[in-house]
Every structure is written in structure tokens, then in C-alpha cells.
C-alpha positions, -999 to +999 in steps of 0.1 A: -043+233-134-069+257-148-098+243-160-100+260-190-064+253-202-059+235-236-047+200-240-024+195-266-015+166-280+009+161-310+012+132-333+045+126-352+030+127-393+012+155-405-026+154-407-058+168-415-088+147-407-104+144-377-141+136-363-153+125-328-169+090-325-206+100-327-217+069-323-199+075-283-219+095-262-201+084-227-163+089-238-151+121-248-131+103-277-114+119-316-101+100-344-076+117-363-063+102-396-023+108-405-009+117-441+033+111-445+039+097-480+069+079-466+056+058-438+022+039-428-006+059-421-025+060-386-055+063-372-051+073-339-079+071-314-082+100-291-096+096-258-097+122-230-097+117-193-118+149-185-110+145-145-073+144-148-066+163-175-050+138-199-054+124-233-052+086-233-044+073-270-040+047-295-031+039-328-044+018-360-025+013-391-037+022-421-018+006-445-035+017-476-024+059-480-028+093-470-061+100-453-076+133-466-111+126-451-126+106-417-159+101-407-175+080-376-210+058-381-237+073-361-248+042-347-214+017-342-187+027-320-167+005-340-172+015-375-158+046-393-150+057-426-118+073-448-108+089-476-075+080-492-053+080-517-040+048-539-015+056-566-031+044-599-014+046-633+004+075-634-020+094-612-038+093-576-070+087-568-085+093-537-106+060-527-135+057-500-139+027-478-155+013-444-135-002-417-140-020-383-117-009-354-104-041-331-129-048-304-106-043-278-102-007-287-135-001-287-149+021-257-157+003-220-125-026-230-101-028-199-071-032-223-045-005-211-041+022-234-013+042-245+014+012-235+040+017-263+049-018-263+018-030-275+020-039-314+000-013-334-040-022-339-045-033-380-081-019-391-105-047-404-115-034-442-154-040-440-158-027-479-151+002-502-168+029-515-156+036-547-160+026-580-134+043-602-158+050-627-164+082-605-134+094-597-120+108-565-136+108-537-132+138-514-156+133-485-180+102-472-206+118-448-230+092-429-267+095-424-272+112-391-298+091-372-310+055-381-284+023-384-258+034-399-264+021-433-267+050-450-239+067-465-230+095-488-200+101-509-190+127-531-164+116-556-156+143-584-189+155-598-209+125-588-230+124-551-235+087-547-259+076-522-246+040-509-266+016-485-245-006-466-257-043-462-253-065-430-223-057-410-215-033-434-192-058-452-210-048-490-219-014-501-247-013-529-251+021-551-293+033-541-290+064-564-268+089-577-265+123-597-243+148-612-230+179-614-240+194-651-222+224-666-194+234-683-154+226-670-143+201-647-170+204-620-159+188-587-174+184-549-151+195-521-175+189-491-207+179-484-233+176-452-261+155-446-289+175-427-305+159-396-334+176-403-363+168-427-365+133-418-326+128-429-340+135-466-315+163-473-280+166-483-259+198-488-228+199-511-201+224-518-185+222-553-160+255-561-184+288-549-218+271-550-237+253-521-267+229-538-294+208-515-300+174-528-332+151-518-321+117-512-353+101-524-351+112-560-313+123-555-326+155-578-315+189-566-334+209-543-320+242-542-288+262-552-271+293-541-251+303-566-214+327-555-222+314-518-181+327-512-158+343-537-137+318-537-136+281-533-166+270-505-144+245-479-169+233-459-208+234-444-229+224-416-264+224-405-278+238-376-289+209-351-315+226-341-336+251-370-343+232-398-334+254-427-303+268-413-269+259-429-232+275-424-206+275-446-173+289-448-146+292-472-118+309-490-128+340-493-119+336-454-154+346-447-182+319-427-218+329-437-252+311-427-281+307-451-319+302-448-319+274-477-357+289-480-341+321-492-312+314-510-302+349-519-284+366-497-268+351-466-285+361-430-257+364-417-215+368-421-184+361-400-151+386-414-128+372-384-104+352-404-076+365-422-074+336-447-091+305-458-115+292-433-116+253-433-138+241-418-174+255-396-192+232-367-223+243-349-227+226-316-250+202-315-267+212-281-264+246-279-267+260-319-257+296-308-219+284-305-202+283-341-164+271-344-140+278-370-107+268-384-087+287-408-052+287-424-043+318-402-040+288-375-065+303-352-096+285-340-128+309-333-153+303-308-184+326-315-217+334-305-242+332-332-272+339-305-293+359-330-299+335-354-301+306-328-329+289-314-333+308-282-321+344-293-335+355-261-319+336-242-335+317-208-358+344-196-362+346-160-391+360-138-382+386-111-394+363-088-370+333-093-342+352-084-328+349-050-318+384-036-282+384-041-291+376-082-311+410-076-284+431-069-270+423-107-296+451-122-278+455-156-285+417-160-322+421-163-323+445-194-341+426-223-318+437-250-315+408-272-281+393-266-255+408-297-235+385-317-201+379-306-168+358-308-163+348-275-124+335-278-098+331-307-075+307-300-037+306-312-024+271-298-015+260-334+016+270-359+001+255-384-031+258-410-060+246-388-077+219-412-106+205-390-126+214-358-151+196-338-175+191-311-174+162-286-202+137-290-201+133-255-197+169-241-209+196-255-185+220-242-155+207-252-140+205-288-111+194-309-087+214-332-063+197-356-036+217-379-014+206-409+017+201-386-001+173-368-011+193-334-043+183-319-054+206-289-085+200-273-101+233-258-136+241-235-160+266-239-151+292-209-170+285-181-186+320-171-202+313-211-215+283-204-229+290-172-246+317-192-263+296-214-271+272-190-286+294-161 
């Protein structure tokens, strides 16, 4: 089989949440969340088996509804986090809360996975996130380094900044703020920057994109009309501190300097509809993936706005002779921005895409019809980056 040939893996509900367990660094493992109004929603854990080619799984219940949003702790393989919604007088709300996964399912247990006879796995609820009083809550993101205390969740116009207590089994509110203005202001999506000593949080909420310092939870900075239309998602580069990319529905992914706010550095036009979601990679910040409702995933090559826009530069004298005979390799043009691969593996609306914790050149894709294909950056790319 040919190395770089998709794995595809579909599960039987629709779905649109998925996010590798960052706190797992040795297993290349996803969890995606399920959504089928008729039957018990899953969590089903993802793992691949790189050498052979093959996705082990298994599956939690989660009894509670739909999951529109999942999110891993940074520092417990066993702990994640989902949105979901509860039926509540007449209308739904979507709730937040933190769960423990069974021990034995945890990475490094010798239980045998994927044996269909085994009863399903139930999650253990560790607390929730939610206090009506706020409304719905559309995304929970987690502090990126430190203990996993620290948590973030957006519910309607309200950013509530939540520290979880020992063994994460009570959440208590440190701060909060709101969205002011006129009409029914709501968050869609939010990102906590690793940068800045993990003081910074970006939001989305309909075309604007606002910074947020989580000491004083006061706003930092605001780009007002980031997207025509509705703003779907962000990220932060992992590697230049004021960098951020978002992406949206005016099917267009852009990337800011959040030092100046008014005009984007850069934009992507490669999507013919709404683009859902926008992951740098976390080793490598040149490589930008996108997901869009046109069901095509796009790899591409950001390298002039990345960290090493030059590249590795070699001296004449490292190279043995046969590199020598490769002379249109040794121009110093600055390499040009790119998309390296589109990929059309899914029918469906691509909801969510994401990077492996554990290797950074292999990724996740997950669309509406419950396909999750698991794809790897071309080799001759990233034995260009790496040599």
C-alpha cells in the first residue's frame, strides 16, 4: 500500500467534532463526537496503527445529546471536554461539561480494542461548565500548557474563564466578560494562544475576531469585518507570537498580525464555500489545513509568513556531489506560497480538521456524513522541510 494513501474510517451517526488527544504525544490517537437525535451519542476514540496501516477504535457513550464541540486536556490523557445539547423548556441549549474516559481505554492498557462484543465504555461526568444564566455554549477551549485547570468557554455573548479544582471534579467561575453592542451578539469559536505566557485568548463572534487578556478578561484588540460573512473558526500560529488565522464564510482563510489589525497579511481564495475550520501545524507553522463545505480538505504552504521563510539554508560545502548536480535547487528565491494538495475523500461538508499530537505529518478530516479519513503530508514535502 502507498504510503501516502488515505485512511478512511466511517462511523455510523453523523458528526462534526473532532480533536486529537493533546495530552498523547506517543499514539497517533482522534476523538470524534457523534450527533443522531434518535440514538445515544458516541465518543469514539480513534487510534491509528501507523506501521500497518489501520485504525484501531473504540467507543463511549454519551448519553447526554448531540455533541457540537470536543476538546482534549493538554495535560490528562484521560480527560476531555464537550459541548452538547439538553432539551430545556421548549428550547435547546447547548451545555459544556468535563468527563473522564475509563482507565482501560486510556493509552499503553493491553485491553483489546475494536472487539465488538465488548459492552460500550460509559464516560465518568467529572463537572459541568455551564450555568444557564449564560446561555449556550458553543466551544470550551483548554489552556495550552500548564495542568490542565484552566479552561475557556464561550457561551452566547459571555467568555467565561473557569478553573477546574482537584481532579477536575468542580469548576469555579475566575472571571468573565461580555460582548457589548446592539442585537443578539453571540461567540461561534474561540482560541487560546500558546503564546504570551497563555495570557491571550482569541474569539470569533459573527465577522469580528477580538483578543481577550485573561488576567483582567478586558479586551485587547479587535478587528472589525475580519470575513464578510460569519468568521467559523481561528488559530494561532505555534510558533510567531502575534500571528493568528482565521477562516470563514465568505469561503476565504486570512492571517492577521494582531499588532496590526487592519488589513490581513495575508489571504487564501481556494475554497468555493464556507470554510470550517483552519489548523496550523504545530511543528512546522508553514503548513495551514482547511476544511470547507465544498467537502475538500486543503493542505497549503504558508512559507512566507512562517518562521523560516527561507527555508534551511545550506552551505555549498555540505552538499555531497550528487546534491550538486541539482543546480536549480540552489537559487535563493524565497520559497512562493502554495497549496500543496486538495483533497476530495469526503461527500460531505468537511466540519473539522486536525493535526496529530503525536506526528506532525499526519492529520484528521471529519465531514457531516460521519467520514473520518486520516491523510499525510506527501513525503517529497516533508523531506523538503526537513532537509
Amino acid at each position: 500500500m502507498e504510503d501516502d494513501a488515505p485512511v478512511i474510517y466511517g462511523l455510523e451517526f453523523q458528526a462534526r467534532a473532532l480533536t486529537p488527544q493533546t495530552a498523547e504525544t506517543d499514539a497517533i490517537r482522534f476523538l470524534v463526537g457523534t450527533q443522531s437525535l434518535k440514538y445515544d451519542n458516541q465518543i469514539h476514540i480513534i487510534d491509528f496503527d501507523d506501521e500497518n496501516n489501520i485504525i484501531n477504535k473504540n467507543v463511549l457513550l454519551h448519553q447526554v445529546g448531540e455533541i457540537w464541540h470536543i476538546s482534549a486536556s493538554p495535560a490528562d490523557k484521560g480527560v476531555l471536554a464537550t459541548c452538547y445539547n439538553k432539551p430545556s423548556d421548549s428550547k435547546v441549549l447547548t451545555c459544556a461539561a468535563v468527563w473522564r474516559m475509563p482507565k482501560e481505554l486510556e493509552p499503553g492498557s493491553h485491553e483489546s480494542p475494536d472487539d465488538s462484543s465488548s459492552p460500550a465504555h460509559t464516560l465518568e461526568l467529572l463537572c459541568h461548565l455551564d450555568d444557564t444564566a449564560h446561555g449556550s455554549v458553543a466551544c470550551v477551549v483548554w489552556e495550552p500548557t500548564g495542568d490542565g485547570r484552566r479552561v475557556i468557554s464561550l457561551a452566547d455573548s459571555h467568555i467565561l474563564l473557569w478553573d477546574l479544582q482537584e481532579s477536575s471534579s468542580q469548576a469555579v467561575l475566575a472571571g468573565s466578560a461580555s460582548l457589548e453592542g446592539k442585537g443578539q451578539l453571540k461567540f461561534t469559536s474561540g482560541r487560546w494562544s500558546p503564546h504570551h505566557t497563555c495570557t491571550q485568548v482569541a474569539t470569533a463572534n459573527d465577522t469580528t475576531i477580538r483578543g481577550w487578556d485573561t488576567r483582567s478578561m478586558s479586551q485587547i484588540y479587535c478587528i472589525e469585518n475580519a470575513h464578510g460573512q460569519l468568521v467559523r473558526d481561528l488559530d494561532f500560529n505555534p510558533n510567531k507570537q502575534y500571528y493568528l488565522t482565521s477562516c470563514g464564510d465568505d469561503c476565504k482563510v486570512k492571517f492577521w498580525d494582531t499588532r496590526n489589525v487592519t488589513e490581513p497579511v495575508k489571504t487564501l481564495e481556494e475554497h468555493s464555500h464556507w470554510v470550517w475550520s483552519v489548523r496550523y501545524n504545530h511543528s512546522h507553522d508553514q503548513l495551514v489545513l482547511t476544511g470547507s463545505s465544498d467537502s475538500r480538505v486543503i493542505l497549503s504552504n504558508m512559507v512566507s509568513i512562517s518562521s523560516e521563510p527561507f527555508g534551511h539554508l545550506v552551505d555549498d560545502d555540505d552538499l555531497s556531489d550528487q546534491e550538486e548536480r541539482r543546480p536549480e535547487e540552489k537559487s535563493q528565491e524565497p520559497p512562493q506560497d502554495s497549496v500543496i494538495a486538495t483533497y476530495e475523500e469526503h461527500e460531505d461538508s468537511v466540519y473539522a480538521v486536525d493535526w496529530s499530537s503525536a506526528d506532525p505529518w499526519l492529520f484528521a478530516s471529519l465531514s457531516y456524513d460521519g467520514r473520518l479519513v486520516i491523510n499525510r503530508v506527501p513525503r517529497a514535502l516533508k523531506y523538503h522541510i526537513l532537509l
